[in-house]
C-alpha positions as CSV (number, residue, x, y, z in Angstrom):
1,X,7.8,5.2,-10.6
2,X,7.9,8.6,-8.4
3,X,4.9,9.9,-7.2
4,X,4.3,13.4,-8.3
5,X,6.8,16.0,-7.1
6,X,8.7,13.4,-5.6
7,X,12.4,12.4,-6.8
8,X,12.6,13.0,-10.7
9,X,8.8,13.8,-11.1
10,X,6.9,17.1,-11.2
11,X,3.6,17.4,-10.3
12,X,1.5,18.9,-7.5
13,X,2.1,19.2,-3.7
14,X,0.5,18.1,-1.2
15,X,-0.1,14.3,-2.9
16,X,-3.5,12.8,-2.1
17,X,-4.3,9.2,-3.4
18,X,-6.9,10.0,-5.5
19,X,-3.9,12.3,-7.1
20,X,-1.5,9.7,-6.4
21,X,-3.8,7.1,-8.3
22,X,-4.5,9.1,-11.5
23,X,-0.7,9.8,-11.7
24,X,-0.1,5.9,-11.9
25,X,-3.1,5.1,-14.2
26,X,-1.3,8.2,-16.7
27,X,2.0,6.9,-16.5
28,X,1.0,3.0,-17.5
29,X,-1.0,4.3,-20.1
30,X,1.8,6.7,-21.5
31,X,4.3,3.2,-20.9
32,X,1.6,1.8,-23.1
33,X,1.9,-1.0,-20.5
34,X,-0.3,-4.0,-20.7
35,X,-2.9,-4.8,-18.3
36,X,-3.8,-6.3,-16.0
37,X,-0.7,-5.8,-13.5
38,X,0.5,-7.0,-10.4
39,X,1.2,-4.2,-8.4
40,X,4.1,-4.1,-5.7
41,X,4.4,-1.5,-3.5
42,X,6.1,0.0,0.4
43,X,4.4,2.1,2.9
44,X,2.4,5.0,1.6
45,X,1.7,3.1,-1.7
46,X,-0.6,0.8,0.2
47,X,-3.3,4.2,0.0
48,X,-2.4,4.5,-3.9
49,X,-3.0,1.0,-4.2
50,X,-5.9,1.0,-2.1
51,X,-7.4,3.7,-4.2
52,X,-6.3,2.6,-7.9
53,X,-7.5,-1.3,-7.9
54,X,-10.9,0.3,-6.5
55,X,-11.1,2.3,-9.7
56,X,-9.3,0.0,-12.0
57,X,-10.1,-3.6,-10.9
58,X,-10.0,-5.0,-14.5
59,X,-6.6,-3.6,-14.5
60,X,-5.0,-5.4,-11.4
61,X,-4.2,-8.9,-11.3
62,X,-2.7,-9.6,-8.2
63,X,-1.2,-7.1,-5.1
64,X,1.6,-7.7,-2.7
65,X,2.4,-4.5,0.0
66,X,5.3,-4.2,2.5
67,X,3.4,-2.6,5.6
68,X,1.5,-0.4,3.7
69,X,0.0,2.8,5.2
70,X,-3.6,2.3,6.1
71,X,-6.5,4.7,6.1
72,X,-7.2,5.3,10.2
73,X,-3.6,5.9,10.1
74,X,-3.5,8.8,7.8
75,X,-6.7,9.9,9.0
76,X,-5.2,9.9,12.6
77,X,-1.9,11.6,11.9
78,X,-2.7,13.6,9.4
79,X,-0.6,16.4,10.1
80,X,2.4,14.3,10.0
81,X,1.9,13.5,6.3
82,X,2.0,17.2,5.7
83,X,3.4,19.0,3.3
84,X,3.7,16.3,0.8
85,X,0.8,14.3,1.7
86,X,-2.7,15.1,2.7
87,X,-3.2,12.5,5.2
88,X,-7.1,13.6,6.1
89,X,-8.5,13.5,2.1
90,X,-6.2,10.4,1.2
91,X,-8.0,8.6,3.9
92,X,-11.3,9.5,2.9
93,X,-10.7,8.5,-0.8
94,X,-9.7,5.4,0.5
95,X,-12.1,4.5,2.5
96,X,-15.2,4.8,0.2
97,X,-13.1,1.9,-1.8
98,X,-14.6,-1.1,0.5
99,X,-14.2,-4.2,-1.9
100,X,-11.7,-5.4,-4.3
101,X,-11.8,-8.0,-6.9
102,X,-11.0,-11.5,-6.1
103,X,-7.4,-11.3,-6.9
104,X,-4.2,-12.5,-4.9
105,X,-3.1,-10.2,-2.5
106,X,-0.4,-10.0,0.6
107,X,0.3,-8.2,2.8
108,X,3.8,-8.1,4.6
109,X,4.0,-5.8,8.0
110,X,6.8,-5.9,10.0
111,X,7.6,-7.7,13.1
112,X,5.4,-6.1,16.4
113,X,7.9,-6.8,18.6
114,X,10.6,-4.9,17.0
115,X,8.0,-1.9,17.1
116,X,9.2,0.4,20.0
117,X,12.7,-0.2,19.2
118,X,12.7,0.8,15.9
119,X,10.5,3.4,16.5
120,X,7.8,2.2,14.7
121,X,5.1,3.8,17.1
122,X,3.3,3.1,20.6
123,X,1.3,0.2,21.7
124,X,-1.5,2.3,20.5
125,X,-0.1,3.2,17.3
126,X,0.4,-0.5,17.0
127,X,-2.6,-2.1,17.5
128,X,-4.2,0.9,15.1
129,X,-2.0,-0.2,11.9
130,X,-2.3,-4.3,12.5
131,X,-6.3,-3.6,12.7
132,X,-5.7,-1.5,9.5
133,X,-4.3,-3.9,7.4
134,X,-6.2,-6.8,8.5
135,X,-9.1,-4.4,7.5
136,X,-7.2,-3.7,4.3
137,X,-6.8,-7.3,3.2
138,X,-10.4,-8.2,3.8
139,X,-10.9,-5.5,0.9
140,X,-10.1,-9.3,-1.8
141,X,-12.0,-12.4,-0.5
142,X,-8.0,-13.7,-0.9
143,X,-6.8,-10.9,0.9
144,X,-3.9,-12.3,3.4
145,X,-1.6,-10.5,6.4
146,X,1.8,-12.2,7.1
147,X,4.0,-10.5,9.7
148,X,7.3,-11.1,8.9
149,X,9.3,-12.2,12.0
150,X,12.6,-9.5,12.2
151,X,11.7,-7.1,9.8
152,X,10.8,-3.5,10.0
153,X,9.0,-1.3,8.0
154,X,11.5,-1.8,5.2
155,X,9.9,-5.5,5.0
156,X,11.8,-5.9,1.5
157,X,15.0,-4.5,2.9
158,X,15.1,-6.8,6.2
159,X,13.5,-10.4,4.6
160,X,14.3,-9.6,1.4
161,X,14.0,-13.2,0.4
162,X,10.6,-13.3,2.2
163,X,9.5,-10.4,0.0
164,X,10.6,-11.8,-3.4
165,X,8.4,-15.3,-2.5
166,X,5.2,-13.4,-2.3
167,X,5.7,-11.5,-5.3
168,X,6.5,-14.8,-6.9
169,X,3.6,-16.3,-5.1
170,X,1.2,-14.3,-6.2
171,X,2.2,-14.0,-9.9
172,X,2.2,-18.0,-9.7
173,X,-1.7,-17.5,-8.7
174,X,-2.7,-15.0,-11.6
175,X,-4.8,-16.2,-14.2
């Protein structure tokens, strides 16, 4: 699925998650696809995500995330999110989203030592998007943080194995 206005979508510019969310909820309905899901996503999708199982909890049955995008982080730096995302709003519709259904959820962030070299951002930076996510997963009373020794942002790229047993692990524990 492409957001909208990204890849072989159209839609709107710049993309906020409550947009972001909506756009999702349409596109399963118009799949006519059954619910509840297990929703997978990378990166930015961890605010979509965020976002939708807030609105939708009957909908979602489980959640895995490779190093999603957290709200103080797109609060933070929202002008780097510009123009396709507004960083500043999607953080705000985010954060009034402040518990999730007890449902099985992961989250994979990359390895923090591989951090400066890839990139990745400062000590600062850092410490800002690990706090973010262990907020993020304390959203689901089984809300869980792995970090994924070697990987980088592209968790499911690096460990792709790694990535494939929490989806699987998590689909095991739906009900």
């Amino acid at each position: 699925w492409d957001y909208p206005g990204v890849g072989g979508s159209t839609g709107k510019s710049p993309m906020t998650a409550g947009v972001a969310a909506d756009a999702l909820d349409e596109t399963l309905a118009a799949a006519a696809i059954d619910r509840p899901l297990v929703l997978v996503g990378h990166s930015i999708a961890g605010l979509t995500v965020r976002l939708f199982v807030g609105q939708h909890p009957d909908d979602v049955a489980g959640v895995v995330l490779f190093d999603p995008t957290v709200s103080s982080y797109a609060h933070r730096y929202a002008a780097e999110f510009q123009p396709a995302w507004n960083g500043a709003v999607s953080a705000q519709e985010v954060d009034a989203v402040t518990v999730w259904p007890d449902i099985p959820f992961e989250i994979l962030r990359h390895d923090t030592s591989l951090s400066e070299a890839q990139e990745l951002g400062d000590p600062e930076v850092e410490a800002l998007w690990t706090a973010g996510q262990q907020a993020f997963a304390e959203l689901a009373p089984r809300g869980m943080v792995t970090e994924v020794v070697g990987a980088g942002h592209y968790v499911h790229f690096d460990e792709p194995q790694v990535a494939a047993d929490a989806v699987l692990r998590v689909l095991d524990q739906v009900e």
